[in-house]
C-alpha positions, 0 to 999 in steps of 0.5 A: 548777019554775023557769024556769031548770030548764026551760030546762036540761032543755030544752037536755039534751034537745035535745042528746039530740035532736042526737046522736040524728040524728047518730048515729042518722038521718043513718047510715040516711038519709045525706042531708046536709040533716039536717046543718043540723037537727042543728046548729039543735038543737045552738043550741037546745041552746046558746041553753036553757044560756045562758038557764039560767044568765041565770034563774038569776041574774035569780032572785036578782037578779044581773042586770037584766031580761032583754031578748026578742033574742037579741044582748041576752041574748048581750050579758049573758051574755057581760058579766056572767055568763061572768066570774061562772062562769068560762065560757070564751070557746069557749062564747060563741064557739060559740054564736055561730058556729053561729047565724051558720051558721044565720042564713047559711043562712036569706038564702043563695040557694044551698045544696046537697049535696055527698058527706057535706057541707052547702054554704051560698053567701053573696050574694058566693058566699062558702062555708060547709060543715057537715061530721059531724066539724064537727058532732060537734066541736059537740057535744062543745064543746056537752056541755062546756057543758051539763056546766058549766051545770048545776053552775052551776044546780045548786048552788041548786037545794034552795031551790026544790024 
């Protein structure tokens, strides 16, 4: 199996896993800090559909050498494949947005629960709340994006069988 074909299922399965704990585990536990562990799957998700597409396209040398950060392989994504594809710019904004949520969360000195929502408190005590209908917005644009990728991936995929 191709590098490619395992970063798709992965990102298949994790958005599984996402919507399982939303759907599923948050409705029995009602603790919002599961919020924060949807949304990292949710980028897992998101990062395993990017890279996807970028072994693909370094499969048949569309792109150079892939870099090991994150930014980098965002950069690339953005610059060379997204015009390729057509991939909308809500997607590269989306994944983003929700790693900004969760690098915020990792420096934050305070966070806390409040009712059905994740706080997240900058230094400036600038705040960031994670809601379930933030969440589910997420995973709708998420699965529109894992929808789009494996057609992309896809169409090639009888070579390698």
């Amino acid at each position: 199996m191709e590098q490619f074909q395992i970063a798709r299922d992965d990102a298949i399965k994790k958005l599984k896993l996402a919507d399982h704990m939303l759907t599923i585990t948050y409705q029995l536990v009602q603790d919002p800090k599961l919020l924060l562990a949807v949304l990292e799957n949710i980028f897992h998700s998101l990062n395993n559909a990017m890279n996807s597409i970028l072994y693909y396209d370094r499969l048949f040398k569309r792109i150079p050498i892939l870099p090991d950060s994150f930014e980098a392989k965002l950069n690339i994504f953005k610059t060379m494949c997204a015009p390729r594809y057509n991939i909308k710019r809500e997607y590269i904004d989306l994944i983003r947005d929700i790693r900004d949520i969760i690098i915020n969360h990792k420096s934050s000195p305070i966070e806390f629960a409040r009712k059905d929502k994740f706080v997240i408190c900058s230094d400036n005590y600038k705040m960031k709340t994670i809601s379930i209908p933030d969440i589910k917005k997420y995973i709708a644009q998420a699965k529109l994006f894992i929808i789009d990728m494996s057609s992309i991936v896809e169409k090639n995929e009888g070579i390698f069988r």
